[in-house]
C-alpha positions as CSV (number, residue, x, y, z in Angstrom):
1,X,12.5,31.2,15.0
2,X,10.4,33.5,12.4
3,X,10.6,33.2,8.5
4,X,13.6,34.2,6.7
5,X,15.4,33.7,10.4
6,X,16.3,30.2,10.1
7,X,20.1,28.7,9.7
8,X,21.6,27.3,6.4
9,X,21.4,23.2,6.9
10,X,25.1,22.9,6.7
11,X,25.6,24.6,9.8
12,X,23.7,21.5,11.7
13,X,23.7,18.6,9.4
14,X,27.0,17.0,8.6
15,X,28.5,17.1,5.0
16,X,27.7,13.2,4.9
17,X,24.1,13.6,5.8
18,X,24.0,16.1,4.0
19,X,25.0,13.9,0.4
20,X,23.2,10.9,1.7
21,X,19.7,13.0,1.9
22,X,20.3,14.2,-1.8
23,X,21.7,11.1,-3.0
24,X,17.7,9.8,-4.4
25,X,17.1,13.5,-5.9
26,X,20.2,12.5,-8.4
27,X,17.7,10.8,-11.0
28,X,15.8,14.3,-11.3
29,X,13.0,15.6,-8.9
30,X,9.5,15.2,-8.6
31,X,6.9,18.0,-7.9
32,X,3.3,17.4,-6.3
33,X,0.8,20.3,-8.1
34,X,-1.8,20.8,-10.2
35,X,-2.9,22.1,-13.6
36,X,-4.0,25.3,-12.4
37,X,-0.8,26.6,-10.6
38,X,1.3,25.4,-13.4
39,X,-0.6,27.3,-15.9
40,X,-0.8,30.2,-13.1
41,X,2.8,30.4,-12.7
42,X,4.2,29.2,-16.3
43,X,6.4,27.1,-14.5
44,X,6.7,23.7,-12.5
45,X,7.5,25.9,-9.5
46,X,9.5,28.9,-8.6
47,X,13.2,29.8,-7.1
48,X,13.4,27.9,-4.1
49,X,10.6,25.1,-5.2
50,X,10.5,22.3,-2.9
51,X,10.2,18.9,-4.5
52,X,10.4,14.9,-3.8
53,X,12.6,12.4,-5.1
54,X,10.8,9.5,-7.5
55,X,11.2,7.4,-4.4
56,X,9.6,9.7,-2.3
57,X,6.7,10.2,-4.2
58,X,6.1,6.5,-4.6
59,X,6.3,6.7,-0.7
60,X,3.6,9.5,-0.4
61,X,1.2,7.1,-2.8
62,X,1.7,4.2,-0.4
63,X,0.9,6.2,2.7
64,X,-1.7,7.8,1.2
65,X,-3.5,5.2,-1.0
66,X,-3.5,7.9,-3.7
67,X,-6.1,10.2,-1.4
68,X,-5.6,13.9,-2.7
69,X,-6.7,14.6,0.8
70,X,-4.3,12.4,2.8
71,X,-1.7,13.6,0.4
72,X,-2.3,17.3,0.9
73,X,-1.5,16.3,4.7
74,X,1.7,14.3,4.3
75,X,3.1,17.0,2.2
76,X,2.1,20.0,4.3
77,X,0.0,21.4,1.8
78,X,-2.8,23.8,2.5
79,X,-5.9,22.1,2.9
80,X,-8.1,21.3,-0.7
81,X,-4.6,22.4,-2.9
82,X,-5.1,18.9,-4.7
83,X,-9.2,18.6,-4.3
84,X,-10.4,20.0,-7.4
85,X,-9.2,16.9,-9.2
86,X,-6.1,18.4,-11.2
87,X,-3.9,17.2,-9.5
88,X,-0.6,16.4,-11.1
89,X,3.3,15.7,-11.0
90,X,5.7,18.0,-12.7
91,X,8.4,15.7,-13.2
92,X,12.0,17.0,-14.1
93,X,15.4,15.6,-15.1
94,X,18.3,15.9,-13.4
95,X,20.2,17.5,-15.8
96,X,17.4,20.4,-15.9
97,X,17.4,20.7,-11.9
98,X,20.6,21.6,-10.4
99,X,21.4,22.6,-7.3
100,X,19.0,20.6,-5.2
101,X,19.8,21.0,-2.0
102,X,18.0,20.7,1.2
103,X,15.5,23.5,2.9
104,X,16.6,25.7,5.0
105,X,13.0,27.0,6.0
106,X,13.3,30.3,4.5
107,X,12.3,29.4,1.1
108,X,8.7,31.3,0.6
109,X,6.7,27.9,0.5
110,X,7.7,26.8,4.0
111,X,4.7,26.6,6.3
112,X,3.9,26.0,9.9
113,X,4.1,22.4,9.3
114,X,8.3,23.0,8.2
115,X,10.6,21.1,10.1
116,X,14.7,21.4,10.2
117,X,16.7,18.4,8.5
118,X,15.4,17.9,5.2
119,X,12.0,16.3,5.9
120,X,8.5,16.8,6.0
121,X,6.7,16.7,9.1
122,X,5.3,13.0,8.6
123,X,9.1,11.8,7.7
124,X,8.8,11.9,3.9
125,X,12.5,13.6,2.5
126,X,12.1,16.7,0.1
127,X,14.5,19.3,-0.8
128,X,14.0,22.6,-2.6
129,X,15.1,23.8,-6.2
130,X,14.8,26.5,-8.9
131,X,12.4,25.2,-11.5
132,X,11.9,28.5,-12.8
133,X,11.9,28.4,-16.6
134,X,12.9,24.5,-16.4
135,X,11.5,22.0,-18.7
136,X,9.3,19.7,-17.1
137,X,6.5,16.9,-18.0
138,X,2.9,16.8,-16.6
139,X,1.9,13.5,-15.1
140,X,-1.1,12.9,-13.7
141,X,-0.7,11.7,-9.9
142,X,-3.4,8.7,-10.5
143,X,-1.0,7.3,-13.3
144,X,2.0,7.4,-10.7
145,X,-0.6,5.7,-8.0
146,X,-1.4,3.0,-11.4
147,X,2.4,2.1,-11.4
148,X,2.2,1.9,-7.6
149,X,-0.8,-0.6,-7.5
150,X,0.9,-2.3,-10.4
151,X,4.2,-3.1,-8.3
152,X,2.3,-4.1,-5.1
153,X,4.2,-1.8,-2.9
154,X,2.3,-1.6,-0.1
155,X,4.5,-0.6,2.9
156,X,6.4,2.0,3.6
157,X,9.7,2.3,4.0
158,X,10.8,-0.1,0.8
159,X,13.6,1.0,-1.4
160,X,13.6,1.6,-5.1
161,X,16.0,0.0,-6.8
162,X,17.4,2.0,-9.9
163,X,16.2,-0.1,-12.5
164,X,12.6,0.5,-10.4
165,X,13.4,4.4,-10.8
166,X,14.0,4.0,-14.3
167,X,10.9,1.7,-15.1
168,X,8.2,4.5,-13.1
169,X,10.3,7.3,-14.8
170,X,9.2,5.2,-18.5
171,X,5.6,4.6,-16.9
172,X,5.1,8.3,-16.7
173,X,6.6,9.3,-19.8
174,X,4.3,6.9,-21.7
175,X,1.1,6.9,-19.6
176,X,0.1,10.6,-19.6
């Protein structure tokens, strides 16, 4: 099925699915980027942006050890979009990101590697928002991995609690 061509999720995921997928998005969204394309776009991302939950990103980091490289793959990005070293994580507040929902695979940043049901191809849950003209903060991805390291999460598959959330959401804030 070509670009543009592909059905709205709520005609084969279930209302249910469709609230539990978007339930970890509900503390504000997470974007994987760098300093260049924010400054090139003036935004954290465009109409139909797709983004990770904080849970999800911390999930990416433990698959990936922090490897730009490895993370470029697990996210379906093209290949060196994190390798000149900028790479960062536009982070934005819930109240600033409405409408989250999940992809339908017409958004403009689907690839090849897009799959139906609100995941990336290696299993890691993303949805897509407008971040156009939202306030967001810069955090470098090695402070996330830092916070990472400094938990010992080490397998995938773990669950954040909220007060975890809540304590990376602080470590970001104050370790820019």
């Amino acid at each position: 099925m070509g670009w543009k061509k592909r059905p709205d999720p709520s005609t084969y995921l279930s209302k249910d699915f469709i609230q539990r997928h978007l339930e970890p998005f509900r503390h504000g969204i997470v974007r994987v980027t760098t300093k260049q394309n924010i400054k090139k776009h003036k935004s954290a991302g465009g109409d139909d942006a797709f983004a990770l939950s904080f849970e999800g990103l911390v999930e990416v980091l433990v698959r990936t050890g922090g490897d730009h490289h490895k993370t470029e793959k697990v996210l379906a990005l093209d290949k060196g979009a994190l390798a000149s070293g900028d790479a960062v994580v536009a982070v934005v507040s819930a109240h600033n990101a409405p409408g989250v929902r999940v992809p339908s695979g017409n958004e403009q940043g689907a690839n090849s590697d897009w799959m139906a049901g609100g995941y990336t191809k290696l299993g890691i849950p993303e949805a897509v928002v407008n971040l156009r003209k939202k306030p967001f903060t810069i955090v470098k991805l090695d402070v996330v991995m830092k916070w990472v390291e400094s938990k010992k999460i080490s397998t995938p598959n773990f669950a954040l609690s909220n007060k975890d959330v809540e304590d990376l959401k602080k470590w970001m804030m104050t370790s820019k």
